[in-house]
C-alpha positions as CSV (number, residue, x, y, z in Angstrom):
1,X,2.7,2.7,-7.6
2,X,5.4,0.0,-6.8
3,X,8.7,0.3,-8.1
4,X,9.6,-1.8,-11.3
5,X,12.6,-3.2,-10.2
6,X,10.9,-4.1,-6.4
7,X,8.5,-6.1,-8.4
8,X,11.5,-8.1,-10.9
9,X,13.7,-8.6,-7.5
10,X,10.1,-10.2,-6.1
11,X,9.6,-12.4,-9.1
12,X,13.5,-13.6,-8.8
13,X,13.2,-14.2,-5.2
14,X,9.7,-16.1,-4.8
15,X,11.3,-19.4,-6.7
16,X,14.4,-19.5,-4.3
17,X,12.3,-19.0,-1.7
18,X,10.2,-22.1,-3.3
19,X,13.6,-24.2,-3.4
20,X,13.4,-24.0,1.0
21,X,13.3,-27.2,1.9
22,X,9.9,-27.6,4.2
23,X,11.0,-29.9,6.5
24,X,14.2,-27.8,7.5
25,X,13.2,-26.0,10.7
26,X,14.6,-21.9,10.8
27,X,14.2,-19.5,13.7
28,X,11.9,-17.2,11.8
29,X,10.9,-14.0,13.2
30,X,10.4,-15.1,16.5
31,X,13.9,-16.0,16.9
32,X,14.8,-12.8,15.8
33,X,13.0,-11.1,17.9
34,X,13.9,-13.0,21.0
35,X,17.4,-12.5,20.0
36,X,17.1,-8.7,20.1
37,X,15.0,-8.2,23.1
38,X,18.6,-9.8,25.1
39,X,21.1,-8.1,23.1
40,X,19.4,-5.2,24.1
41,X,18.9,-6.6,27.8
42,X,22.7,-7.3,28.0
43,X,23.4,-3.7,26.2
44,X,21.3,-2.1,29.1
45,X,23.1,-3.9,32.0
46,X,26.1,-2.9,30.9
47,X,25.6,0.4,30.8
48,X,24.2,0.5,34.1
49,X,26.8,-1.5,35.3
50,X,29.6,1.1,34.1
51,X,27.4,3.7,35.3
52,X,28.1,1.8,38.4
53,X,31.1,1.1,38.9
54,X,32.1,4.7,37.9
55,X,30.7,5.5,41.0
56,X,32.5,3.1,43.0
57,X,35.9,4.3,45.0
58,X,38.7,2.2,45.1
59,X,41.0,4.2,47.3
60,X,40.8,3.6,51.0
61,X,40.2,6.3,53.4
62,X,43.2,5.8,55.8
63,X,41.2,8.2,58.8
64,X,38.5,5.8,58.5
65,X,40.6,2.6,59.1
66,X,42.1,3.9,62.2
67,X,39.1,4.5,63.9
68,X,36.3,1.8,64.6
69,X,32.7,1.6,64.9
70,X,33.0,1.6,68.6
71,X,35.5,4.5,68.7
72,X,38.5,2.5,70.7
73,X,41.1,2.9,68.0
74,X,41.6,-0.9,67.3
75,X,42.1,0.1,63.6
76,X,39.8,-2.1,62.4
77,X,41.7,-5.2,63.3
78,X,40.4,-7.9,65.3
79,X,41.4,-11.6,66.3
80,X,41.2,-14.4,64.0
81,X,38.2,-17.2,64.6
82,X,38.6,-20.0,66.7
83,X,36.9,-22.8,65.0
């Protein structure tokens, strides 16, 4: 059995809900929906972007520098483009 004050709040509220004007266009629950469904996109890609970037290592390997892909010891440096 419903609540007594549940059904008073209901009675209160259907008039202001009567004093909406009609014409006056609202988002409704589609625009709330819509609005969740990207927070919660943009909440997941930044978690997985953290997750990430946590993996990421920003310190350079100075062995690996020294020696290149071709094993002659350039250290990684070549000659600017001509152009």
């Amino acid at each position: 059995m419903p609540d007594m004050s549940a059904s008073l709040a209901l009675t209160h509220l259907v008039p202001l809900a009567k004093e909406v004007d009609e014409n006056k266009v609202t988002p409704g629950v589609l625009g709330f929906i819509v609005f969740a469904v990207m927070a919660l996109a943009v909440w997941g890609l930044m978690k997985s972007m953290s997750k990430h970037m946590g993996k990421v290592s920003f310190e350079q390997d100075p062995e690996k520098e020294s020696v290149s892909a071709d094993g002659s010891g350039s250290g990684g440096k070549t000659a600017p483009a001509k152009g």
